[in-house]
C-alpha positions in Angstrom: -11.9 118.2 135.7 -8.4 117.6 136.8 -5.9 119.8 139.2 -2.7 120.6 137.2 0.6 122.6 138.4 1.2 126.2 136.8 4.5 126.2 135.0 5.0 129.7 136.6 4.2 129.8 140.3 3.5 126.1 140.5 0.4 126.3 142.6 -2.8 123.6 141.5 -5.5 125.1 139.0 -8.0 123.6 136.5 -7.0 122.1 133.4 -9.4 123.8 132.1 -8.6 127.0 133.2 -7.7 129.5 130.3 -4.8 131.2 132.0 -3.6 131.0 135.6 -5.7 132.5 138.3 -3.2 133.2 140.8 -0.3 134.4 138.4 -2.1 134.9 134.7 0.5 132.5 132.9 -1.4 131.9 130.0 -2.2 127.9 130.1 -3.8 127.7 126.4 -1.1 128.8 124.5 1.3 126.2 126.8 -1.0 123.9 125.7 -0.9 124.7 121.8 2.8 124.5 122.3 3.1 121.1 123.7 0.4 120.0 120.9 2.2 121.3 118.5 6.0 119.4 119.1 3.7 116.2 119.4 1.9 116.5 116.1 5.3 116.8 114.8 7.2 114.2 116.5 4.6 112.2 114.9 4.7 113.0 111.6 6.1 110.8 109.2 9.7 111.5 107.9 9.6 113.2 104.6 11.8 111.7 101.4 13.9 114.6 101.3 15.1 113.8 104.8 15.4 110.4 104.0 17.7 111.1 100.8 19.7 113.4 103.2 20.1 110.3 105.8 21.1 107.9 103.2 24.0 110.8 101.3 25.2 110.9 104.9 25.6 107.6 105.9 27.0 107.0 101.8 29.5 110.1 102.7 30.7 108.0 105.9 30.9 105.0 103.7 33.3 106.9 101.1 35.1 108.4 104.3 35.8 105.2 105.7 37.1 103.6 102.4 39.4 106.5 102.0 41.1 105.8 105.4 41.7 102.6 104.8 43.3 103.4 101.7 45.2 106.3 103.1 46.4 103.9 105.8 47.6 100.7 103.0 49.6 103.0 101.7 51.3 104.6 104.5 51.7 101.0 105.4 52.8 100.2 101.4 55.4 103.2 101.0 57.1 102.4 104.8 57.3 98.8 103.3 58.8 99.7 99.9 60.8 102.5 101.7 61.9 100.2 104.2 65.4 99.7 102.4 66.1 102.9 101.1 65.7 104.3 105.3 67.6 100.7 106.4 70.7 102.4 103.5 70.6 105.4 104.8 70.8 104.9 108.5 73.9 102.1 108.0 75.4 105.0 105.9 74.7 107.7 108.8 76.7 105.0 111.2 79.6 104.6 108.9 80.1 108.3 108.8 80.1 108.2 112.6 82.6 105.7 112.5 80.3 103.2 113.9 81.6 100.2 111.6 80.4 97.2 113.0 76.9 98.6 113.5 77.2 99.8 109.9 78.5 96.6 108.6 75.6 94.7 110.1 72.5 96.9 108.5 74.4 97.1 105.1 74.9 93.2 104.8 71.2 92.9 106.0 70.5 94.6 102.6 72.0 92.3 100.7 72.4 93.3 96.9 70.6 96.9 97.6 72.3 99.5 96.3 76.8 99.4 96.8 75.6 97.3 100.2 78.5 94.8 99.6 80.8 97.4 98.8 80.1 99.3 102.1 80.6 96.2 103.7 84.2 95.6 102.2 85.1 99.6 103.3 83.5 98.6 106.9 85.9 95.2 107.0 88.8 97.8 105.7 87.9 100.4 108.5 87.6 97.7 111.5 91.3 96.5 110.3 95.0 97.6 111.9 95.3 98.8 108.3 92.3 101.4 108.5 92.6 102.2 112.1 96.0 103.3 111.7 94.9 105.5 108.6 92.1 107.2 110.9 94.7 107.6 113.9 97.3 109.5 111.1 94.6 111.4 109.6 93.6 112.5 113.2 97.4 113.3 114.8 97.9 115.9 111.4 95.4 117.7 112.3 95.6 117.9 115.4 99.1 119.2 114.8 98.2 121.0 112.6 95.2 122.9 114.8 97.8 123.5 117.0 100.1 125.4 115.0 97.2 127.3 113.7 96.3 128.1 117.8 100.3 128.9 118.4 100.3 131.2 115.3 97.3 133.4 116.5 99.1 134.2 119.4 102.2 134.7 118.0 103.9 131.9 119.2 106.1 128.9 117.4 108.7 130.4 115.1 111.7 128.7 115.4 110.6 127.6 118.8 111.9 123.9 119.3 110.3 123.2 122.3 107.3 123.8 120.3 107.9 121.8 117.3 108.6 119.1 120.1 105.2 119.3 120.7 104.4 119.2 117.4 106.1 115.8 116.9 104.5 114.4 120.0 101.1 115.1 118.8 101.1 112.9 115.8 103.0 110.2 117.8 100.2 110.5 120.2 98.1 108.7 117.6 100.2 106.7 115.0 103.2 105.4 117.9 101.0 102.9 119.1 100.9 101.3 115.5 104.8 100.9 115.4 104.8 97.1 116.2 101.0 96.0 114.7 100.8 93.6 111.9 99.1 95.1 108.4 97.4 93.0 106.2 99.7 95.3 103.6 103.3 95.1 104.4 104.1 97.7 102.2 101.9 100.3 104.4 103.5 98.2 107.9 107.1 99.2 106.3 105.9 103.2 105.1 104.2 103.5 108.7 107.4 102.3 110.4 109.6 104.2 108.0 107.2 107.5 108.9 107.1 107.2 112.6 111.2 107.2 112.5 110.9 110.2 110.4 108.8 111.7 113.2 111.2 110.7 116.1 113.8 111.5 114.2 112.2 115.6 113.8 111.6 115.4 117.4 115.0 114.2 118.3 116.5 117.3 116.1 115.0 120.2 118.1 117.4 118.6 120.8 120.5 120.5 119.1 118.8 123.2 118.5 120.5 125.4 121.2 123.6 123.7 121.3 125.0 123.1 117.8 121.7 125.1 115.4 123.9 123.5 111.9 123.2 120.1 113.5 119.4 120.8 113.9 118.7 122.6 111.0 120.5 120.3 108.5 118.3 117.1 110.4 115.0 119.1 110.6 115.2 120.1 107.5 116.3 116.7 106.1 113.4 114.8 107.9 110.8 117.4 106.5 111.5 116.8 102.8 111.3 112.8 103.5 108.6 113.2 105.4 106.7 115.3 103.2 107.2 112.6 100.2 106.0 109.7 102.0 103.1 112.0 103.1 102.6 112.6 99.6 102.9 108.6 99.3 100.4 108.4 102.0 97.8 110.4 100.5 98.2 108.9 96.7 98.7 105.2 97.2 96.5 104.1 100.7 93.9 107.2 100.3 95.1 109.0 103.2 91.9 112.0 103.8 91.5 115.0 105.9 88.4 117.0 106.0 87.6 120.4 104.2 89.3 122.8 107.1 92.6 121.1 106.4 93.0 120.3 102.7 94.3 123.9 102.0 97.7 122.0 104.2 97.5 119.0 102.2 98.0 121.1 99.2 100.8 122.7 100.6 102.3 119.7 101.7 101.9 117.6 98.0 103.8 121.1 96.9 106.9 120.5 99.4 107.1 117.0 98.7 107.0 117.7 94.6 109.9 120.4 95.7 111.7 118.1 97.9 111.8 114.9 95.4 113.2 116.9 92.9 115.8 118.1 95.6 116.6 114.9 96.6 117.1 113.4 93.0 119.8 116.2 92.4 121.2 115.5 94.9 121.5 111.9 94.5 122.3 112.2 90.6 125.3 115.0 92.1 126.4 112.1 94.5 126.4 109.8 91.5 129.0 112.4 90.0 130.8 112.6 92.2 131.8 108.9 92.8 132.9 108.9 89.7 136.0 110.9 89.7 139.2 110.0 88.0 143.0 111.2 89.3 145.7 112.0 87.1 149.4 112.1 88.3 151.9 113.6 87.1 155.5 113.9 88.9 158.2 116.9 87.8 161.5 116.6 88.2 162.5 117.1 91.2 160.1 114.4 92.4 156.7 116.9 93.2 153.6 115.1 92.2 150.6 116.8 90.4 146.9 115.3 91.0 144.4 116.6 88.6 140.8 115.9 88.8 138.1 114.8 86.7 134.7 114.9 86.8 132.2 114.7 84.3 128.5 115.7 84.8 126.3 113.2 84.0 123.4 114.9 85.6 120.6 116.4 83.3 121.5 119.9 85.3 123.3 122.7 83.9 125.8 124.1 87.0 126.3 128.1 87.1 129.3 127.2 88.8 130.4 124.1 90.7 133.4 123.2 93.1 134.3 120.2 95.2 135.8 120.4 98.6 138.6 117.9 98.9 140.1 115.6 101.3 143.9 114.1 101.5 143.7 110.2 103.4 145.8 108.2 104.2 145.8 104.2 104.2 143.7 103.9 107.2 141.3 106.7 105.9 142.2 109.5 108.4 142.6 112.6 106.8 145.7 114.0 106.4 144.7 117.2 104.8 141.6 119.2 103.2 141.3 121.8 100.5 139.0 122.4 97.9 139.1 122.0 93.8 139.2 125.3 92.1 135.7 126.6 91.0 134.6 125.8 87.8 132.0 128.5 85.7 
């Protein structure tokens, strides 16, 4: 006989004992228990649990396999991909005006996609040529934001010190350019020619309280030639402006369509002009009778037209002024 602990009070009885004498914890059916969990600890491990244990380990199998493939091609499509994202980002860069950055990652590419094209626009960008179209685009509108701002508050009719303003806005950005070389002359001579024009506007609003005819006719005059080179501008070197502002373009391709067509009636009038003939004839008591001739060789019809007239002398002072008799 051996002493053994009860599981309940843990004081020493028989192992023999049917239940505990000190607590009653029954001690047989502990002991059926415990043979029970050993009998089947020891049985052998059935076929059905073996098929189970082999699925599983085959399902971990499959599950790896699949990984791996899910992985080559994540790693395949980043590797076929890998252009398509390289494009993209240089394009993302030139729209920020990031050229060089952009140049670099497009000529990486090689023959991908327009990749030597962008380059070419990138070279264009980075030169006096392009800059100088960025800085024009940029100082009309901003003018042109801040007549929008002035005309929300009621300001800038007929103001000159704000047209002024106006005019130092855009020089701001394209004055700097007055003395670069371009690689196309043409563009160096329009860009020169324009930022006169813009001085010139400037300049004007000077006479505006002083002699108004003087300012007017100048403002007015530098508008129309400045609106046809901007016109000139925007059709032969691709002068853009973004959505906000196109609305002015518009306006401005009108004026300059309206002012060329000024300008050529003017000139073809001038033309007429010059070509005058004088008749004399003498009465007689010795007063002389000049008579005029002028033929229009303009494509115009006139409603009416007259000529004012000045007398000179042989040093070209004039000697007296009148005008020619209107003609219907």
């Amino acid at each position: 006989m051996a002493l053994i602990k009860c599981p309940e009070c843990n004081r020493e009885i028989s192992d023999k004992a049917g239940k505990c004498p000190h607590c009653g914890y029954p001690i047989d059916e502990m002991k059926k228990e415990e043979k029970k969990v050993t009998e089947q600890q020891k049985e052998p491990v059935s076929s059905e649990k073996k098929d189970v244990k082999h699925f599983s380990k085959k399902i971990i199998a499959i599950g790896a396999v699949i990984v791996v493939l899910v992985i080559a091609c994540i790693a395949g499509y980043y590797i076929m991909t890998a252009d398509a994202r390289n494009y993209k980002a240089a394009v993302e860069l030139y729209e920020d005006e990031r050229f060089e950055e952009a140049s670099e990652k497009l000529a990486a590419l090689g023959d991908y996609e327009d990749c030597k094209e962008m380059v070419e626009k990138c070279k264009y960008e980075l030169s006096v040529d392009g800059q100088y179209m960025r800085a024009m685009s940029k100082g009309l509108m901003n003018r042109w934001d801040k007549s929008d701002e002035y005309t929300k508050q009621g300001k800038g009719y007929e103001d000159p010190d704000i047209f002024s303003e106006y005019c130092d806005i855009e020089l701001a950005e394209i004055e700097p350019f007055y003395d670069k070389t371009f690689d196309n002359a043409d563009l160096q001579d329009d860009v020169r020619t324009y930022i006169d024009y813009v001085r010139a506007a400037k300049e004007a609003t000077k006479h505006y309280t002083v002699d108004y005819n003087t300012y007017y006719t100048q403002w007015t005059d530098v508008y129309a030639k400045r609106s046809m080179l901007l016109q000139k501008f925007i059709e032969d070197y691709g002068l853009k402006v973004d959505e906000k502002h196109q609305e002015t373009v518009e306006d401005i391709l009108v004026d300059a369509s309206s002012a060329a067509e000024q300008q050529s009636v003017r000139e073809n009038i001038q033309r007429m002009t010059e070509g005058f003939t004088i008749d004399t004839t003498e009465d007689e008591w010795g007063y002389k009778t000049y008579k005029m001739t002028m033929k229009n060789t303009t494509d115009r019809t006139f409603e009416y037209f007259y000529a004012d007239v000045n007398v000179l002398d042989g040093d070209g002072s004039i000697i007296a002024s009148g005008n020619a008799s209107q003609v219907e």
